[in-house]
C-alpha positions as CSV (number, residue, x, y, z in Angstrom):
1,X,0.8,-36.3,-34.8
2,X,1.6,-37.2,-38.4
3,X,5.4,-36.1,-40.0
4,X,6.1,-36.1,-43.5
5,X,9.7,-35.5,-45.4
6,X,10.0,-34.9,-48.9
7,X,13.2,-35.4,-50.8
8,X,15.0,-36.2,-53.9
9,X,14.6,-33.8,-56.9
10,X,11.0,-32.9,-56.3
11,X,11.7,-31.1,-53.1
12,X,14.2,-28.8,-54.0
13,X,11.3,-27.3,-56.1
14,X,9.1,-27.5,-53.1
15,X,11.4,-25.9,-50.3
16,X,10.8,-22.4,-52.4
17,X,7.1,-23.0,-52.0
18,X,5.4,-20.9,-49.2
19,X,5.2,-22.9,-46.0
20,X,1.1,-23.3,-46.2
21,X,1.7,-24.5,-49.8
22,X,4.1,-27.4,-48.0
23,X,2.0,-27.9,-45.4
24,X,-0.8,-28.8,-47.7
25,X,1.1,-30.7,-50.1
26,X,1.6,-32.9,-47.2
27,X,-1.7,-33.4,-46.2
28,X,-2.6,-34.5,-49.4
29,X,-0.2,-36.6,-50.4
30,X,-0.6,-37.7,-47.1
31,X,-4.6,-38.3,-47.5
32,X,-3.7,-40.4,-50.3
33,X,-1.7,-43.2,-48.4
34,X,-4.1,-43.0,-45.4
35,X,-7.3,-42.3,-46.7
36,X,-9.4,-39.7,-44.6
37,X,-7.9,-37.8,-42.0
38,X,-9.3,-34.8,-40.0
39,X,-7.6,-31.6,-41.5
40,X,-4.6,-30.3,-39.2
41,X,-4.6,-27.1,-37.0
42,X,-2.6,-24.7,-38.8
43,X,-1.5,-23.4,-35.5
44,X,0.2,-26.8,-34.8
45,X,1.6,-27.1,-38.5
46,X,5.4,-26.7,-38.4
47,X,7.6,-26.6,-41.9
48,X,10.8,-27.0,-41.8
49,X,13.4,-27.1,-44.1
50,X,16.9,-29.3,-44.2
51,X,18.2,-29.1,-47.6
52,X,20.6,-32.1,-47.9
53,X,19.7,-33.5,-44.6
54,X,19.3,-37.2,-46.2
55,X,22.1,-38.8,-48.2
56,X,21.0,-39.7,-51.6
57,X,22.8,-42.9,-51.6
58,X,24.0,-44.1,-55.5
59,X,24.3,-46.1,-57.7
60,X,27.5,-48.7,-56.4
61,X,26.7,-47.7,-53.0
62,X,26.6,-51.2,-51.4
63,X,29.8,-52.2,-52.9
64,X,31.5,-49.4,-51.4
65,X,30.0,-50.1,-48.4
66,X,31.3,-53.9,-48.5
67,X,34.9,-52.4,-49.4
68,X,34.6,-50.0,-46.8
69,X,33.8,-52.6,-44.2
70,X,36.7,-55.2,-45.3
71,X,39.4,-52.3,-45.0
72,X,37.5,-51.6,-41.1
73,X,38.1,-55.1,-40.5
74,X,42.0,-55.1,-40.7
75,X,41.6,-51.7,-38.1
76,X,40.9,-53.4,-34.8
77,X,38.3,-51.5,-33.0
78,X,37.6,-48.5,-35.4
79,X,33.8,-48.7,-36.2
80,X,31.8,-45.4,-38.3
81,X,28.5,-44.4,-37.5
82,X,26.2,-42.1,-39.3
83,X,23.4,-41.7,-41.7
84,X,25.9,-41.9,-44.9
85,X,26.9,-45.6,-44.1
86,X,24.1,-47.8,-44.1
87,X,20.4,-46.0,-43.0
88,X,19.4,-42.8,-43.4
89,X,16.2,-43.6,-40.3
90,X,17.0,-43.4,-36.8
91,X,16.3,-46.9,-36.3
92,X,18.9,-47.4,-38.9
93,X,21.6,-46.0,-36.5
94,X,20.7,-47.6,-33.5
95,X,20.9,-50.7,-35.3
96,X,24.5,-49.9,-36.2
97,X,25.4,-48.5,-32.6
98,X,24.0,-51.6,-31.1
99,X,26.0,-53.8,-33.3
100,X,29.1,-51.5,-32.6
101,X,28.7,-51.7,-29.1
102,X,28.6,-55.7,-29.0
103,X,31.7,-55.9,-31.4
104,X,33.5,-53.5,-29.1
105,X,32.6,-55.7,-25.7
106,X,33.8,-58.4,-27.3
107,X,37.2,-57.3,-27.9
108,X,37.7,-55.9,-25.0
């Protein structure tokens, strides 16, 4: 099974695309990082769309972040979580929760 996002600027063009036109827009662009690659089943092709599903992080982002976390650090025990923070990937956010859930065992 191979999954591919697209974001940023050029995918609010393609999300009005039909569905096949995505779906083959992925496989190429696809193709190019992998090389060859047998051609998918388009009963087994899913396209999906999640407009703003991904923070777009900006410009000054990591010294808000470092703000951020000095002001949680005079708040005992309040941690955030979440996408917007510091990972968009889900190994981003388990990252964090682990982390949160050692701080929080230690205080207790």
């Amino acid at each position: 099974m191979l999954r591919a996002f697209f974001g940023g600027e050029g995918a609010k063009v393609l999300a009005q695309e039909f569905d096949t036109a995505i779906a083959e827009e992925a496989f190429k662009q696809l193709q190019s990082i992998l090389g060859p690659i047998p051609s998918p089943d388009a009963g087994l092709t899913v396209v999906r769309r999640w407009p703003r599903s991904l923070p777009q992080y900006e410009v000054g982002h990591l010294e808000r972040m470092t703000k951020l976390d000095s002001r949680l650090a005079a708040l005992r025990g309040l941690t955030l979580l979440g996408n917007g923070y510091r990972g968009v990937g889900l190994p981003d956010l388990i990252r964090d929760a682990r982390k949160a859930a050692r701080e929080l065992c230690v205080m207790s």
